[in-house]
Structures are given as C-alpha cells and as structure tokens.
C-alpha positions in Angstrom: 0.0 0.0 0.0 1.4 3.7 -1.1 1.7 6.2 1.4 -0.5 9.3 2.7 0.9 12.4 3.6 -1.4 13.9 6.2 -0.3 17.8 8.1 -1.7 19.1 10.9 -1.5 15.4 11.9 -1.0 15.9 15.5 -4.5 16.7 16.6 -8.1 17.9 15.4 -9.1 17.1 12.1 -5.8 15.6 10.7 -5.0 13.5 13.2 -8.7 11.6 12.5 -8.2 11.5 9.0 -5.1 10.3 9.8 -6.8 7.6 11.4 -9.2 6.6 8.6 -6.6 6.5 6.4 -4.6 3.7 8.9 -8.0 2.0 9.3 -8.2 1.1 5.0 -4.9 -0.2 5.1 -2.3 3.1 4.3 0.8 3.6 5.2 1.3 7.1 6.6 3.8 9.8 7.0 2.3 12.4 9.6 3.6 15.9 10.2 3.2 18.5 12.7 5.5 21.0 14.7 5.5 19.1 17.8 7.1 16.0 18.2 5.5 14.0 21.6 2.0 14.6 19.8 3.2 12.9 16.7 4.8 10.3 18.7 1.2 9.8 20.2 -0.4 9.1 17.5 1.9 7.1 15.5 1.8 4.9 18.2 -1.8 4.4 18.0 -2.3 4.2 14.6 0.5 1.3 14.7 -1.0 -0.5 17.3 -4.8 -0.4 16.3 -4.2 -0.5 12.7 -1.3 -2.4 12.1 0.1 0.1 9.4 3.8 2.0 8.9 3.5 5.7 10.9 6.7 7.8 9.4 6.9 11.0 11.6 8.2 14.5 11.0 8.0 17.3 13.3 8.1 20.5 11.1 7.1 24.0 10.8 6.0 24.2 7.7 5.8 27.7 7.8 9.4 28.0 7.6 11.5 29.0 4.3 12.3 25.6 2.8 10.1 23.3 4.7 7.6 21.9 2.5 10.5 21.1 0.2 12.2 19.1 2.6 9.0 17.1 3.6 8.9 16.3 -0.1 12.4 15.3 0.1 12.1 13.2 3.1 9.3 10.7 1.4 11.8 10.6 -1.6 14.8 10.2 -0.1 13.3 6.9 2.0 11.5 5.3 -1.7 8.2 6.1 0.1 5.7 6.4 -2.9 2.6 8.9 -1.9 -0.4 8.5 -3.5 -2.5 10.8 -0.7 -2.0 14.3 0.4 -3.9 15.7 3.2 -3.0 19.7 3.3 -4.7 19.6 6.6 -2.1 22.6 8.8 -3.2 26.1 9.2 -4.2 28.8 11.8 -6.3 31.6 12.3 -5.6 35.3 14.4 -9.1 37.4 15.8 -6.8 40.6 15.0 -7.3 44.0 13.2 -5.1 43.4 10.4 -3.2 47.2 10.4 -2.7 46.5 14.0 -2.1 42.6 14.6 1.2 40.9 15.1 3.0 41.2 11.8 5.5 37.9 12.1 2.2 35.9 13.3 0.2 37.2 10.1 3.6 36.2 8.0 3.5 32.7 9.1 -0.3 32.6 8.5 0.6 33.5 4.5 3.0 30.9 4.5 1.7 27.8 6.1 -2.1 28.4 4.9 -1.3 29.1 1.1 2.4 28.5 0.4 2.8 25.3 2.0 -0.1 24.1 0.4 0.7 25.5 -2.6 4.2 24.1 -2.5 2.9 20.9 -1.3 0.1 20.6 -3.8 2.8 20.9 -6.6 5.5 18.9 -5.7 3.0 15.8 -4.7 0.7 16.6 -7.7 3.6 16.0 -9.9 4.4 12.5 -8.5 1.0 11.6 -8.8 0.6 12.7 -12.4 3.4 10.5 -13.1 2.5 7.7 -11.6 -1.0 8.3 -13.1 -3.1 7.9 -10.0 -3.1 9.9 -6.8 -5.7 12.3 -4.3 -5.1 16.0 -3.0 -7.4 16.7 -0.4 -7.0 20.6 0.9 -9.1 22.0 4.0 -10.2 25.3 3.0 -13.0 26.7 5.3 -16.5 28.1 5.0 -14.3 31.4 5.5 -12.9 31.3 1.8 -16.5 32.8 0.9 -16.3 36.0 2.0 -13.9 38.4 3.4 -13.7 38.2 6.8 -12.9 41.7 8.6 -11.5 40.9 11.7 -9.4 37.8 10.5 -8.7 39.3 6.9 -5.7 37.1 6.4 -7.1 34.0 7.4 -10.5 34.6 5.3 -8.0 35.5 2.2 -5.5 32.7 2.4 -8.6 30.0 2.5 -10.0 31.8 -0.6 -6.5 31.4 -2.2 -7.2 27.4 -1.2 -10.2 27.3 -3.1 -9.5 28.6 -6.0 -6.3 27.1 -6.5 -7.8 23.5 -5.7 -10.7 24.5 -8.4 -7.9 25.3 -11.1 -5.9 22.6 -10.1 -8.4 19.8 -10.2 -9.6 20.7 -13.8 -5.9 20.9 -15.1 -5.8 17.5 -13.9 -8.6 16.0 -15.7 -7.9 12.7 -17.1 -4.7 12.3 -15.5 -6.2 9.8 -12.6 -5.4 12.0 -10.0 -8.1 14.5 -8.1 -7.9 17.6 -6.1 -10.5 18.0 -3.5 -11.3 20.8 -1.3 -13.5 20.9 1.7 -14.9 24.1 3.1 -15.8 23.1 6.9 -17.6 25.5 8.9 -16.6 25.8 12.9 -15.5 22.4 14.3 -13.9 21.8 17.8 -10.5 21.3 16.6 -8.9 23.8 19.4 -9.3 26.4 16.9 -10.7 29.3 18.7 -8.3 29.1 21.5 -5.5 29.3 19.4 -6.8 32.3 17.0 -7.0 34.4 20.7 -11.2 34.4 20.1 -13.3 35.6 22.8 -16.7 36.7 23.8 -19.4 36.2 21.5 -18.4 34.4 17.8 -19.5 31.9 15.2 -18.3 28.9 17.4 -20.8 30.9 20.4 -23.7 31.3 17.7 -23.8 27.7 15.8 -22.9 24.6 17.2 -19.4 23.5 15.9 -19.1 19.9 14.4 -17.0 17.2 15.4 -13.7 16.9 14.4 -14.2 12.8 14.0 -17.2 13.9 11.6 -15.6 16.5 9.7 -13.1 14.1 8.6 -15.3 11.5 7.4 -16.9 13.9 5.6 -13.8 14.6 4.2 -12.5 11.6 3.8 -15.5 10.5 1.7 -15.7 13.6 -0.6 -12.1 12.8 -1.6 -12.3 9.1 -2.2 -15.5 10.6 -4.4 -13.2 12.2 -6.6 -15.3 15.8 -5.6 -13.9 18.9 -6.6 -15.5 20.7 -3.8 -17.5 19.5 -0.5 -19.6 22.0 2.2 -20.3 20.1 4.7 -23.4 20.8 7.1 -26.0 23.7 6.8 -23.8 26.0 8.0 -21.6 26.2 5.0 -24.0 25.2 2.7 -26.0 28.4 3.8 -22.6 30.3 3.0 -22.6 29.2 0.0 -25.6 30.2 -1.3 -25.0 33.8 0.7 -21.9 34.1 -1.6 -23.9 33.6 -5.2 -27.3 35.6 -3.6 -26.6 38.3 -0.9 -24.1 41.6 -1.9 -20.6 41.4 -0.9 -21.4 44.6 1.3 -23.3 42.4 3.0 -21.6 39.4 3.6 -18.7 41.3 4.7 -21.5 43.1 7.2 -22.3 39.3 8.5 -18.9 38.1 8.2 -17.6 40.6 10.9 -20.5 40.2 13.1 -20.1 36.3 13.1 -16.1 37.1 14.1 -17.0 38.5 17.3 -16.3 42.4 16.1 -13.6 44.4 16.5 -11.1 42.5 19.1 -9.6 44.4 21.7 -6.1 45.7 21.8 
C-alpha cells in the first residue's frame, strides 16, 4: 500500500483523518510541529491498525520546509499517493494593527505550503498516473472576513487554486478535492485568541471525528468541492445571492467584532 501524507496530523481534524486512512490499510507519513503529539499518534495508529506511521516534526511555515518534507518521502523510496494539506491557523486581529510575524506565518503555512505541497505531490502523482489531493479550506474562503482578513484571504486562495488545479488535472487519474468546513472543535478558537461572542458561540461547531469522514468520503469521491453541514452550505448560497457589502457586514458580526487591543 502507497503512502498518505497527512499535516496538521497531530491533533483535530488531521489526526482523524489520519486515522481513517490507517483503518483502510495506508501507510502514513504524519507531520506537525510538535514531536510528543506525533509520537502519540503514531503509536496508536500502529498499534490499532497495524500500518507503517513515518513521523516529521516540522514547521511548515518556515522557508524551505515543505520542500524538505517532499524530500524526506523521496529520499526513504516512500511512494505517496495521498495528500492531506490539513495545517493552518487563524488570528481574531485587526489586520493594520495585529502581530505582523504571526500574520507572516499565516501567509506561509495556509497558502504556500499548500501551494508548495500541492505541486511537488501533484507532480508525483501525475506520473504515476493515479493519486488524491485533499486541501481544508473553510467556510471562511467565501467571503472576506474583517477581523481575520488574512485567514478569510488565504482559505480563498485554497479554493480557487484546488478548483484550477483539479480541472488541469482531468484525465490524469489523479483529483484535487477541497472541503470548506464550517466551525468544528479542533482547538481552533483558543489558538486564533477568540473571545466573547463568535461563530463557534452562535452555531454549534461539528465534530472533528465527523468533519473528517466527511472529508475523507468527498475525496475518495473524486469531488472537486464539499460544504459540509447547513452551516456552510448556507454560506454558500449567501456568496452567489446576498451583496458582498453584505456578507462582509455578517462576516464581521459572526467574528465577534472588532477584538480588543
């Protein structure tokens, strides 16, 4: 069995589709930042699945890192037939004002990374003539999203890119598939420094377990894009009916407002 290449594998949403992936039989290389969670769950995915758990701790928002991921899985013969471009954060931050390093990193793990990743994997996968990209976007690619500008842009930048990408590979044999979750209790709030009232306050959040096998599914599907739940779904339909004006109106109101400094 080839290999899967799942980020963000640590916790949350990766590390469960991590786990589906173990439970039909793949082979996995998992990457996160830190190493004791990835030790965690490389031990469980051995043990209850019986499958071969490679481990890098990375940041992958450092200059050169997705490259040397790539170059890990080729420098050990591993073939990869699944990526999972799972890794990202968010920041509740005025974008003039919020830390500028933070927003940086933000730019370079949620679109460069992927970007990088996407490419570099893609083009093993064309060559061998069979292979699936699965990229987590987010409801908030749909909008913008004053009050977490960045993060709204760079899952907009996931989108379309798995869009273009997954026509350009037509007839190839190998997909691109791109999921637009809404909230999900992945530890997401906590680390984006939300507070007060916000869209994880206002809707109830989905499970990270079901999430993935939503995911999972939709990719296996060959689907080009997936909104899961009526919360995204709704978003969807607000992006082709309401006015921008508006969205951007609702969008600000769902992030909890203006944060404070």
């Amino acid at each position: 069995m080839a290999y899967a290449v799942v980020t963000g594998a640590s916790n949350g949403i990766g590390r469960e589709l991590a786990a589906l992936l173990a439970r039909d039989g793949h082979d996995l290389v998992i990457v996160a930042r830190g190493r004791a969670g990835l030790d965690r769950v490389k031990a469980v995915l051995e043990r209850d699945f019986g499958v071969h758990v490679e481990t890098l701790a990375a940041d992958l928002s450092e200059d050169g890192a997705p490259e040397r991921l790539h170059e890990f899985t080729r420098s050990r013969g591993l073939q990869v037939d699944t990526l999972v471009n799972n890794a990202g954060f968010s920041e509740w931050a005025t974008y003039l004002d919020g830390d500028w390093d933070r927003q940086r990193r933000m730019m370079r793990l949620n679109m460069e990374a992927l970007a990088t990743l996407t490419r570099l994997y893609g083009r093993d996968m064309r060559d061998a003539g069979y292979g699936r990209i699965l990229n987590i976007s987010s409801v908030a690619s749909m909008m913008a999203g004053p009050w977490m500008a960045m993060y709204f842009a760079s899952k907009a930048f996931v989108r379309s890119l798995s869009e273009a990408v997954a026509y350009e590979l037509k007839g190839t044999g190998v997909t691109v598939t791109c999921v637009c979750p809404g909230p999900t209790s992945t530890g997401f709030a906590k680390a984006a420094h939300m507070s007060g009232r916000n869209f994880f306050t206002m809707t109830r959040p989905a499970t990270a377990r079901g999430l993935a096998l939503y995911a999972y599914r939709r990719m296996n599907a060959g689907a080009v894009l997936a909104y899961p739940g009526t919360f995204t779904k709704a978003g969807a339909f607000a992006e082709r009916a309401l006015p921008r004006a508006l969205t951007r109106r609702i969008a600000a109101f769902m992030n909890g407002g203006r944060p404070k400094d």
